[in-house]
N, C-alpha and C positions, 0 to 999 in steps of 0.2 A: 864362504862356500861350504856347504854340507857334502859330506862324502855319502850319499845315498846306493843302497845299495841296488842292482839294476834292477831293472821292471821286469820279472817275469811275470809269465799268464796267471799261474795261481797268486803272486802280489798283489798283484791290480784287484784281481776279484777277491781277496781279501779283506784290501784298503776300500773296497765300494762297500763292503759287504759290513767293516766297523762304520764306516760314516754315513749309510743306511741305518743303522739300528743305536746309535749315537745317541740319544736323545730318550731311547728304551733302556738304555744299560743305564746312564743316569738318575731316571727314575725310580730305576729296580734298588740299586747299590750304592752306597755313599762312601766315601775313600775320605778317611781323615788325614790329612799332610799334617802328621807331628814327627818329634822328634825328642829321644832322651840320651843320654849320655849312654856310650859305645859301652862300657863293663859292665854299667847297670844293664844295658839292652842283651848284653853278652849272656851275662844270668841268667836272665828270664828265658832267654833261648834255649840254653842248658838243658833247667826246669822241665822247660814245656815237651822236649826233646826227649828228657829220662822218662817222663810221665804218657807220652804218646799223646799230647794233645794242644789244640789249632788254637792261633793268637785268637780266633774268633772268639772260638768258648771262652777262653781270657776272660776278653769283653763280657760275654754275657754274665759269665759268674760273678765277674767282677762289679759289675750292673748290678746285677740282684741281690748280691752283697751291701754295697750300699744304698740299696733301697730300702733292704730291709731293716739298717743301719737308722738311716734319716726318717722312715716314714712306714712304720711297721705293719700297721694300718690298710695299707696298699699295694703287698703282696697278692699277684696274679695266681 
């Protein structure tokens, strides 16, 4: 058994209102389920923390980095 928590009005029209647009958010955004080791992830937290900036960018820079790396050619 699930301990759920009770139904109120704005729940319900919340839960209608993600599983209305389910299927939009999907194709807008994509969620990577990884995972790295907790000190190493601790780090990079740190990092991003001292520096003022989103796992996003991460990614992005982190992308165009090794694009530019592998395929230099094909910088956008």
């Amino acid at each position: 058994m699930s301990n759920r928590k009770e139904d109120t009005p704005s729940r319900i029209v919340r839960r209608a209102y993600e599983q209305k647009h389910k299927d939009e958010r999907k194709q807008k955004n994509a969620v990577w389920g990884t995972s790295i080791d907790r000190e190493y992830a601790e780090e990079i937290n740190a990092f991003l923390k001292q520096y003022g900036l989103t796992k996003v960018r991460l990614i992005v820079e982190g992308y165009k980095t090794l694009q530019a790396q592998y395929d230099p050619n094909k910088i956008e």
